[in-house]
N, C-alpha and C positions, 0 to 999 in steps of 0.2 A: 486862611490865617497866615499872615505874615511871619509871626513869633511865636515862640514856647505862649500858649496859655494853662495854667491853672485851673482846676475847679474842684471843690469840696479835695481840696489834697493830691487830688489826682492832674497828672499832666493828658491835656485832651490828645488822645492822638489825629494821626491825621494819613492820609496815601490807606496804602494795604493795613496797616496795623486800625485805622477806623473801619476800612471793611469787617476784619479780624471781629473785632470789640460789637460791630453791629450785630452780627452773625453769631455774637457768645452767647452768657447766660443771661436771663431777663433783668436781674439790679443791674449788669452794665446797661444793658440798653433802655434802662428806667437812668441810670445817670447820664449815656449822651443827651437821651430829652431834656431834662432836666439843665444841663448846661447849653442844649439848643434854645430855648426858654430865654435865659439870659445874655447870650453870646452869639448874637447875630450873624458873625462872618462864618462862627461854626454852625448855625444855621443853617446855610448856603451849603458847608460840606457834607452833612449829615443829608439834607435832600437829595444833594443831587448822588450820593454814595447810594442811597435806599431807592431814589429810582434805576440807577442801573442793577438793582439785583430785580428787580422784576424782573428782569428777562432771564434770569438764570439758571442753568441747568438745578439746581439741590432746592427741593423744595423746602428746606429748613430758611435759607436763606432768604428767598420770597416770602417765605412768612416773617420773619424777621424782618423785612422790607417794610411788610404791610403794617405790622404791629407799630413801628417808629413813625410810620405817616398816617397814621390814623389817630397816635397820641397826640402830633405837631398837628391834627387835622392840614395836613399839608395841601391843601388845593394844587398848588404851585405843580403836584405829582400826578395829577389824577388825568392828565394825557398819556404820560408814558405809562401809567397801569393800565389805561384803558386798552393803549399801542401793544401791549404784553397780554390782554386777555384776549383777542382779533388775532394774537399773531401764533399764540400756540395756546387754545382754549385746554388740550389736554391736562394743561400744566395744572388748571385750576380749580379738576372736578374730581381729585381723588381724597377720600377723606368721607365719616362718618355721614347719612344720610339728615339732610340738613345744616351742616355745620363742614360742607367743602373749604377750601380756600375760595373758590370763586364766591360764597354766600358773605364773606367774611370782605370780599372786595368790592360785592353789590353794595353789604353796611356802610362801608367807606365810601362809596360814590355815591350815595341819599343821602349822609350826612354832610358831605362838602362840596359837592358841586349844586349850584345854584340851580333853583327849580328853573325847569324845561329848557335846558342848556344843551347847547349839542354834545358834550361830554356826556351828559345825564342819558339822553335819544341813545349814543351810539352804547351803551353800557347796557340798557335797555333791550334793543335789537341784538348785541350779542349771545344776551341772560335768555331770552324767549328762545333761543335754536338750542338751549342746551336742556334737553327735559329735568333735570335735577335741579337746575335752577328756575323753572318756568314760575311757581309760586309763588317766590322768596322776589324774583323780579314783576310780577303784578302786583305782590302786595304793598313793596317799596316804589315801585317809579311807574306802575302800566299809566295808571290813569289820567295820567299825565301826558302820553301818547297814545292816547284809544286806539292812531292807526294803524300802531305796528301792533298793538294788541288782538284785535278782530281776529287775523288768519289764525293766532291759536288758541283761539276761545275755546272749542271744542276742549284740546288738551288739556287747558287750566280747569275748565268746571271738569273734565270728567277723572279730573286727579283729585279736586275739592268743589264736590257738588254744595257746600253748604256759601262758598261764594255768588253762586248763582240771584240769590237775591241781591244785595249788595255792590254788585257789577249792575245788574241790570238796572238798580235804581241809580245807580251815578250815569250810568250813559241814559237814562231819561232824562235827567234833570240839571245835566253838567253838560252833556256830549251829545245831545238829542241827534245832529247829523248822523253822526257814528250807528244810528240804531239797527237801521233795513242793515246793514251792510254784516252786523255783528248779527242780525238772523239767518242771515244767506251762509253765514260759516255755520250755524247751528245748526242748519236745517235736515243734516245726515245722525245727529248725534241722535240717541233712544229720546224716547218720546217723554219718560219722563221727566229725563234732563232738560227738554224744550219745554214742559209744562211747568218746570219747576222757575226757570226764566222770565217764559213768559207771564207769568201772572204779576209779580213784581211790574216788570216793563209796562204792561196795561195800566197799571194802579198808576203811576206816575205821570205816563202819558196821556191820560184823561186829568190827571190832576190840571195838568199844564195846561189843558184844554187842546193834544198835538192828537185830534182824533183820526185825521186823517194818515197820518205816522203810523201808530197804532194799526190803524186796517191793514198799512200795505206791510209793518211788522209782521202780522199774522197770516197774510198770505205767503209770506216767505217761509214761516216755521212751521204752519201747518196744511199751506195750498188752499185756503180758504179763508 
């Protein structure tokens, strides 16, 4: 912004004092959205202010980052979060079980980045190396990339065996390529968890008529 602007009484600030204000308490940063909403060039400063605290040392601030572009659904940001989760994932896994900052940037990049987008892939691929986010990233973006899914198949059913049907019926009937390959990762896991798989998988791949699929599925999971 060129000039003093105005909003609901308030003068919008701008440099370090909008850092300041983003970084406050939640009605300020409920009023910059609110005047981002209406005031386009502050639009512009608001984003590009909330993507440089991704990267920043206090995690109040990252959160605060996250909160302001998840309200603006900011697309416009979700490289540089992406750039800030690949560049220091520690930043984004401290925090109550389930409810990290990294779960809370998974939500943001399902809800704004356009289905099977390479921002969506690389968000994906970084969420599956982190075990505390491995669930929260199959259940928002895996299946959408089966490939990077497969090698931790084991880890996701043996965190939530009741996935096991549900994965296995999407990769019959959506990802049929994808099957042998996501038996061949299973094939170490206990037997029940392969039984629990397997039987879904069979049901769908005889639905489909992929009998021959099916055969060579079960010599991978069970050697026979």
């Amino acid at each position: 912004m060129d000039q003093r602007t105005d909003f609901e009484g308030r003068t919008l600030p701008v440099g370090s004092a909008l850092r300041a204000a983003l970084c406050g308490d939640g009605p300020t940063r409920a009023w910059l959205v609110r005047a981002a909403v209406v005031h386009p060039p502050f639009t512009a400063l608001l984003m590009d202010t909330a993507g440089a605290l991704f990267a920043d040392a206090d995690a109040d601030a990252r959160a605060a980052a996250l909160e302001v572009a998840a309200a603006l659904n900011a697309r416009p940001l979700l490289a540089r979060l992406v750039d800030a989760l690949e560049a220091r994932p520690e930043d984004w896994l401290t925090g109550p079980p389930g409810a990290t900052p990294g779960h809370r940037a998974l939500a943001f990049v399902e809800r704004a980045a356009p289905p099977r987008s390479a921002l969506r892939r690389r968000a994906l691929a970084w969420a599956l190396t982190q075990p505390a986010l491995q669930l929260a990233a199959w259940r928002g973006l895996g299946m959408e990339h089966p490939d990077l899914l497969v090698p931790h198949l084991p880890d996701v059913l043996a965190a939530a065996p009741e996935l096991a049907d549900p994965l296995a019926t999407r990769l019959a009937l959506v990802h049929t390529d994808h099957c042998e390959a996501a038996c061949r990762a299973l094939a170490p896991a206990p037997e029940d968890l392969r039984r629990a798989f397997a039987a879904p998988l069979e049901k769908h791949l005889r639905r489909i008529f992929a009998i021959k699929k099916w055969v060579a599925c079960r010599r991978a999971l069970f050697g026979r």
